[in-house]
C-alpha positions as CSV (number, residue, x, y, z in Angstrom):
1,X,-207.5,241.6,-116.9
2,X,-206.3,238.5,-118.4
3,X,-208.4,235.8,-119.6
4,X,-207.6,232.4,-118.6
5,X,-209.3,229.3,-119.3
6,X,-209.0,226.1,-117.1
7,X,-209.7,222.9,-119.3
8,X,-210.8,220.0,-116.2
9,X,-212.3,222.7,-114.2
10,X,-214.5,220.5,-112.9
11,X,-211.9,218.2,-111.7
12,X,-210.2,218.1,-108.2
13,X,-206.8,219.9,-109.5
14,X,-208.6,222.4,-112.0
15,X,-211.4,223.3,-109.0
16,X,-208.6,224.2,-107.0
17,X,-206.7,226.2,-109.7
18,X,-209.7,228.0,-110.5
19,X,-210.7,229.2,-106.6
20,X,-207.3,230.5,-106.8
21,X,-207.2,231.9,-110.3
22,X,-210.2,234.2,-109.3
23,X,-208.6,235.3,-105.6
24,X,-206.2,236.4,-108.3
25,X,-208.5,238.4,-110.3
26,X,-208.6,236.9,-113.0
27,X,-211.2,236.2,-115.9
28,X,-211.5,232.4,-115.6
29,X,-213.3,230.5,-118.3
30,X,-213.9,227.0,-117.0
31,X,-214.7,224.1,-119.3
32,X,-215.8,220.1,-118.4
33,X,-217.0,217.0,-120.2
34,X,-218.7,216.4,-116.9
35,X,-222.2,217.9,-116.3
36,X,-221.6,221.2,-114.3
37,X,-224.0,219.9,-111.3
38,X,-221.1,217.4,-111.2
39,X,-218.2,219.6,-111.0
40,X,-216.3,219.3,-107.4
41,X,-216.2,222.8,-107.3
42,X,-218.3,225.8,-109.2
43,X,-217.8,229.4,-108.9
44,X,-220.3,232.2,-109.6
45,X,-217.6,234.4,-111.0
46,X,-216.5,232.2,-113.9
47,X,-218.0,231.4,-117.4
48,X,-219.0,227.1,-117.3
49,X,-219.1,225.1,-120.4
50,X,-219.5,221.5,-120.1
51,X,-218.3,220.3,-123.6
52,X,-216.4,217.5,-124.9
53,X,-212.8,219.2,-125.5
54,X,-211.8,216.4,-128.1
55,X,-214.1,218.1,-130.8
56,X,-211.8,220.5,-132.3
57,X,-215.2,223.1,-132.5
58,X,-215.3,223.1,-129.5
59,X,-211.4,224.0,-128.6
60,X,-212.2,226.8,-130.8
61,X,-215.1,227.6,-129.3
62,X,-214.0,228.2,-125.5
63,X,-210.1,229.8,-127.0
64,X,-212.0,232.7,-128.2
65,X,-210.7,236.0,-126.5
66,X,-208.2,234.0,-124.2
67,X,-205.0,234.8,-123.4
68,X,-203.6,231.4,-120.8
69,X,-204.5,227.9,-121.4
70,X,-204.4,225.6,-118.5
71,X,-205.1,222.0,-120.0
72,X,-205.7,220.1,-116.9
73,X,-208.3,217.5,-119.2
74,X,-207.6,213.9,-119.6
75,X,-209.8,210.6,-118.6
76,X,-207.9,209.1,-115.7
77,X,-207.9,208.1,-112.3
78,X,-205.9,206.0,-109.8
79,X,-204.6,202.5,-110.3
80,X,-207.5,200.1,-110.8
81,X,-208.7,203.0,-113.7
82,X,-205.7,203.5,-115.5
83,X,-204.8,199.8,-115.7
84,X,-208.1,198.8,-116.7
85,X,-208.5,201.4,-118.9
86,X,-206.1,202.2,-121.4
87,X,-207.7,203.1,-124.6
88,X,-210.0,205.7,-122.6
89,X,-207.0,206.9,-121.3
90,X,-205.2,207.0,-124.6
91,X,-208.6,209.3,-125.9
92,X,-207.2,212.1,-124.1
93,X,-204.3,212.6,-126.8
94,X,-207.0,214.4,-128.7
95,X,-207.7,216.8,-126.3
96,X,-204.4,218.6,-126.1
97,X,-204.4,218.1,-129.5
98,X,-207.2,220.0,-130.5
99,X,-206.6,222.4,-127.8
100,X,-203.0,223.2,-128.9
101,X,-204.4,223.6,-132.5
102,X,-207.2,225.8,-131.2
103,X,-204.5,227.7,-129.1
104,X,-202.1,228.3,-132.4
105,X,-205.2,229.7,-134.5
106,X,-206.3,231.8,-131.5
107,X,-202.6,233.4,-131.0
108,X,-203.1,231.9,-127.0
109,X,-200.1,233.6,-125.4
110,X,-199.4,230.5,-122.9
111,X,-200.3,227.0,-122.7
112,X,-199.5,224.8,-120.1
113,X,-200.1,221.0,-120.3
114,X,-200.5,218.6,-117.3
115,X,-198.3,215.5,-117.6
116,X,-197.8,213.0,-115.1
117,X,-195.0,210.9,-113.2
118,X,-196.4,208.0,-115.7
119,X,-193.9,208.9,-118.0
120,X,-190.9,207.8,-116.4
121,X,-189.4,204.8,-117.7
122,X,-190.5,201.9,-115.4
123,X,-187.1,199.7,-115.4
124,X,-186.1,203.0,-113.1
125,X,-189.1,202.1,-110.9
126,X,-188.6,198.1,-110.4
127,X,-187.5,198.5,-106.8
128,X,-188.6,200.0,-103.1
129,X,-185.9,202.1,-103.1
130,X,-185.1,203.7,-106.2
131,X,-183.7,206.7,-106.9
132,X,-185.5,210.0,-106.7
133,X,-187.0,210.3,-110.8
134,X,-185.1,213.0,-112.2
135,X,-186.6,214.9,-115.8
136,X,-184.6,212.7,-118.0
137,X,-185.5,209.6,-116.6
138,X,-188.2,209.3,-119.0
139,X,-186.1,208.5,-122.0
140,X,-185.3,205.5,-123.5
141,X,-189.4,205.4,-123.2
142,X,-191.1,203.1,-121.2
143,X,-193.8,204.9,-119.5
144,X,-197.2,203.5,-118.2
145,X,-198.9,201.4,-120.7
146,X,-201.9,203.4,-122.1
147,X,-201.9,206.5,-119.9
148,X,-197.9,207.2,-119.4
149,X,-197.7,207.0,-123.5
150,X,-200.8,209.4,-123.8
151,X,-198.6,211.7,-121.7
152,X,-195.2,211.5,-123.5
153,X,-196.4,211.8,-126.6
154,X,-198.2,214.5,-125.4
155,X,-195.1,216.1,-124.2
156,X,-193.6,216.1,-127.2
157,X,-196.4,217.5,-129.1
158,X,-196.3,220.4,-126.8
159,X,-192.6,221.1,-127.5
160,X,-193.0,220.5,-131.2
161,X,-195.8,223.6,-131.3
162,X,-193.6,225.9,-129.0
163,X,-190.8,225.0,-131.7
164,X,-192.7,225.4,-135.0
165,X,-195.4,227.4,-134.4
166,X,-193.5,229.8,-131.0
167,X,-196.8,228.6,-128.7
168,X,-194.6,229.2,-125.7
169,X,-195.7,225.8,-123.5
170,X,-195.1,224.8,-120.0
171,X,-194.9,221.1,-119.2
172,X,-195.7,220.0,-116.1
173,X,-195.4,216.2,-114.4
174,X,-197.3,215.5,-111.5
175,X,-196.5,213.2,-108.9
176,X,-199.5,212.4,-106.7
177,X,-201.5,215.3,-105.8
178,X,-204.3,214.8,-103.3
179,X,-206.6,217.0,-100.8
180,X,-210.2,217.8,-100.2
181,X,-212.6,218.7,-103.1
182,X,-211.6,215.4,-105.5
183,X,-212.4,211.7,-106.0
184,X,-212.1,209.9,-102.8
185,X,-214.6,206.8,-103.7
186,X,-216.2,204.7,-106.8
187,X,-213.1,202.8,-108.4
188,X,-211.2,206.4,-109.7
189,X,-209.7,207.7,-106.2
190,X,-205.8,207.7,-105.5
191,X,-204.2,205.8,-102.6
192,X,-204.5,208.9,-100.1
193,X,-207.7,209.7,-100.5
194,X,-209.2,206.0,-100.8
195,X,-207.2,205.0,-97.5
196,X,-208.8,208.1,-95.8
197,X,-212.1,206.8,-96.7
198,X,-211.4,203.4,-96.0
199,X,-209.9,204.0,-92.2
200,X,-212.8,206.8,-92.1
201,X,-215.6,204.0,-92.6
202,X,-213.8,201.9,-90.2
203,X,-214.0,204.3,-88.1
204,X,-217.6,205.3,-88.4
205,X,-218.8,201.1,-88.9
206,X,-217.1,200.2,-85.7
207,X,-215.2,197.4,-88.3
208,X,-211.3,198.2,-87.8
209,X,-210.5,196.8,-90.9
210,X,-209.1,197.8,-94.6
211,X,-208.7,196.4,-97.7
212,X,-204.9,197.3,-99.4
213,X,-203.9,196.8,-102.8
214,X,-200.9,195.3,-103.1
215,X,-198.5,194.2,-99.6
216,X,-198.4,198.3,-98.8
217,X,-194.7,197.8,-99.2
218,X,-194.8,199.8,-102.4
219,X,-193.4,203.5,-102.2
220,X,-194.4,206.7,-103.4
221,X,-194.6,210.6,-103.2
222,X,-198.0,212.2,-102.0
223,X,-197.9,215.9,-103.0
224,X,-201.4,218.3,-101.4
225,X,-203.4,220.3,-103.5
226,X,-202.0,224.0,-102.4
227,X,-198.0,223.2,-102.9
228,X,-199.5,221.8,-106.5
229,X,-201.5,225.0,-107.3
230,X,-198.7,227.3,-106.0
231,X,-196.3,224.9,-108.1
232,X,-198.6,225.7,-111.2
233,X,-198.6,229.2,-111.0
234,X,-194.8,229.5,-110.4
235,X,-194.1,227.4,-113.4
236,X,-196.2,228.9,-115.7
237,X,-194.9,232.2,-115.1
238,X,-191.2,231.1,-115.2
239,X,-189.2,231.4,-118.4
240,X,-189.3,227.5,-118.2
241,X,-190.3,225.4,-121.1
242,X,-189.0,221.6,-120.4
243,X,-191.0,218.9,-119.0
244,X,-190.7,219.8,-114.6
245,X,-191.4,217.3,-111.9
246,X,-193.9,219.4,-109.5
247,X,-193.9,216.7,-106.4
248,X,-192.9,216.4,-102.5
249,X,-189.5,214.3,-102.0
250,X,-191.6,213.3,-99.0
251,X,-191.2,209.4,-99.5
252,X,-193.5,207.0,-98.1
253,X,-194.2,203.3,-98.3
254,X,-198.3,202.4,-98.2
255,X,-198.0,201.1,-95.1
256,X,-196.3,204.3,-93.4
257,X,-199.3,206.3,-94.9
258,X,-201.7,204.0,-92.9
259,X,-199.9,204.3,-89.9
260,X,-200.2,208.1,-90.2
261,X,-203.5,208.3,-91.2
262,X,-204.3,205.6,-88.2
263,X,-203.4,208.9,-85.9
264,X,-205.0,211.3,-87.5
265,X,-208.3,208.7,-86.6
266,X,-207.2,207.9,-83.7
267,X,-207.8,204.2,-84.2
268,X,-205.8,200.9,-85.7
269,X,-206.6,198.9,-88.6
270,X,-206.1,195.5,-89.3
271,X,-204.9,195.1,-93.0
272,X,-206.0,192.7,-95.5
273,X,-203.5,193.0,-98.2
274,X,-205.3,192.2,-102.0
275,X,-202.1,190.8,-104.2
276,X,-204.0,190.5,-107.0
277,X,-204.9,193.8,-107.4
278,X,-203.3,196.6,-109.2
279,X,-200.5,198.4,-107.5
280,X,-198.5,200.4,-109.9
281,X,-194.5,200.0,-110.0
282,X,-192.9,199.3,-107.1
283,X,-191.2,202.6,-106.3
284,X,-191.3,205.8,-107.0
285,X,-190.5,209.4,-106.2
286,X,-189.8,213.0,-107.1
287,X,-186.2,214.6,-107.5
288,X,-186.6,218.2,-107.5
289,X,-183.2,219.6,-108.2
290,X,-184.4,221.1,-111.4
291,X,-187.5,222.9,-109.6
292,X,-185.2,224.3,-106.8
293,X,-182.5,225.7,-109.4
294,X,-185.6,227.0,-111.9
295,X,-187.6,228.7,-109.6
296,X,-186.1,228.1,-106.4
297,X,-189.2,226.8,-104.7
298,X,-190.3,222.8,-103.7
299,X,-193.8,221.6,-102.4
300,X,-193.1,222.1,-98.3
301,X,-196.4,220.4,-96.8
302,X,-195.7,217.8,-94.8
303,X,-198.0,214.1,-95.2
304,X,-199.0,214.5,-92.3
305,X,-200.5,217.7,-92.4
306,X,-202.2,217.5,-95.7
307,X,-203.7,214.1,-94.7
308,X,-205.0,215.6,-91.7
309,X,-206.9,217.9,-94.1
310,X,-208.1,215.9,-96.2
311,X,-209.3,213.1,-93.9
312,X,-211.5,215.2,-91.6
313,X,-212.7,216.4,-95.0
314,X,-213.7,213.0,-96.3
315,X,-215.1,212.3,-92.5
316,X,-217.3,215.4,-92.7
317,X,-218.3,214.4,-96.1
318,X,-219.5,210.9,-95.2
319,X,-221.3,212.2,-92.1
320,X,-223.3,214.8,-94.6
321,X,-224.2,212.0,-96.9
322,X,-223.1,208.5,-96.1
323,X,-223.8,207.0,-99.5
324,X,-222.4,210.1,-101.7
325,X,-219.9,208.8,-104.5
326,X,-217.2,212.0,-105.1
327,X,-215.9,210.2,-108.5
328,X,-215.5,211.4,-112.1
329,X,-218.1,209.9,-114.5
């Protein structure tokens, strides 16, 4: 039985990675900086340490005995978090560092870091209809102030231990994920689930109307939660070692995700659009040539479908407790 430990187990990805980890059979060691009676998701049949994984100690501590590492750690959030704060998010550099360092004295036979779409270059991401963001997009460098850079340079620490030390690595970038089980309210949700919760208190408060940052003109890709674990697994396990996109080519403007979510509710909103707030670039999107010819596999779940999910989620959640906060402290 193989021992795996998932680093942001307590997060919405790492929960999810974890449940399915154990249907696996897997040994699954999960570790947290959050207290475990705020973890999104805790399973009997896994080992829980709630730690601070940028103390080297403690990389060395929960590497012991383990053969995959799944570094799915880093301070972050949507939008309004990441652009308001950058050195936290900068922080996180020293948990895959101490991790990979920990993995190298341990002999860990895998590692697998989580990066994120905020690498690409954002001159490539000026525009509404940009181009689909292919793996090399994200050099000359320009990613994300604060957290993109984290990411990059974390990349590229990655690499550098597969090539001097033979850590064999997988790199993955991650283009929107969202589903049930994460952050959909206290400033650190992403744009799927905080319009969910938005149109769901509408809904619930009689008050058809939202709040949207930005004019909701601004495009992305909104990949679910079970074509990013399946993504995950079939990475990891691939010969692959190069950064990888892992997102749907599913591209929507804000405003088309209202409109779809607005079904799913069964009620319009009137929009009051905040242009002072932060919105991120202006368009972006996942090419997944590379993932089709690696592994010959793409995330398949339509918008539609997965917001379905994940807003009569949120509506269930704010029915059980209508003043619960699902965010990461």
């Amino acid at each position: 039985m193989k021992r795996v430990l998932v680093a942001g187990a307590g997060g919405f990805i790492g929960g999810h990675l974890v449940s399915n980890l154990i249907k696996k059979k897997y040994k699954v060691i999960c570790a947290d900086i959050k207290p475990i009676k705020k973890w999104f998701q805790v399973f009997k049949k896994t080992k829980k340490y709630s730690l601070d994984l940028k103390n080297y100690s403690n990389c060395l501590k929960i590497t012991k005995n383990i053969d995959y590492v799944f570094n799915l750690a880093c301070n972050m959030g949507g939008m309004g978090f990441i652009e308001n704060n950058k050195a936290d998010c900068m922080t996180s550099v020293l948990i895959n560092t101490n991790l990979l360092r920990a993995s190298k004295k341990r002999n860990i036979k895998k590692y697998l870091f989580s990066s994120s779409a905020c690498v690409y270059n954002a001159d490539k991401q000026n525009h509404l209809n940009n181009p689909a963001l292919k793996e090399e997009d994200a050099y000359p460098a320009q990613p994300e102030d604060g957290y993109g850079w984290e990411k990059l340079f974390s990349e590229r620490m990655c690499r550098h231990f597969q090539e001097d030390y033979s850590l064999p690595v997988r790199i993955i970038r991650f283009h929107n994920v969202y589903g049930p089980y994460g952050t959909y309210d206290g400033g650190r949700e992403k744009a799927p689930a905080a319009i969910c919760r938005k149109i769901v208190e509408a809904k619930l408060n009689n008050k058809h109307i939202i709040e949207v940052w930005g004019d909701g003109k601004q495009t992305r890709s909104f990949m679910y939660i079970d074509d990013c674990i399946e993504g995950i697994l079939k990475i990891f396990f691939s010969k692959f070692s190069d950064p990888i996109n892992l997102g749907s080519s599913e591209k929507v403007s804000i405003n088309q995700m209202i409109k779809i979510i607005e079904k799913i509710a069964l009620i319009k909103v009137k929009k009051k659009y905040l242009l002072n707030k932060p919105k991120g670039v202006r368009g972006r999107s996942s090419d997944n040539k590379l993932i089709k010819k690696i592994i010959n596999w793409e995330p398949s779940i339509k918008l539609k479908v997965g917001l379905k999910k994940t807003f009569n989620w949120i509506y269930s959640e704010k029915l059980r407790n209508p003043n619960s906060k699902k965010f990461i402290n």
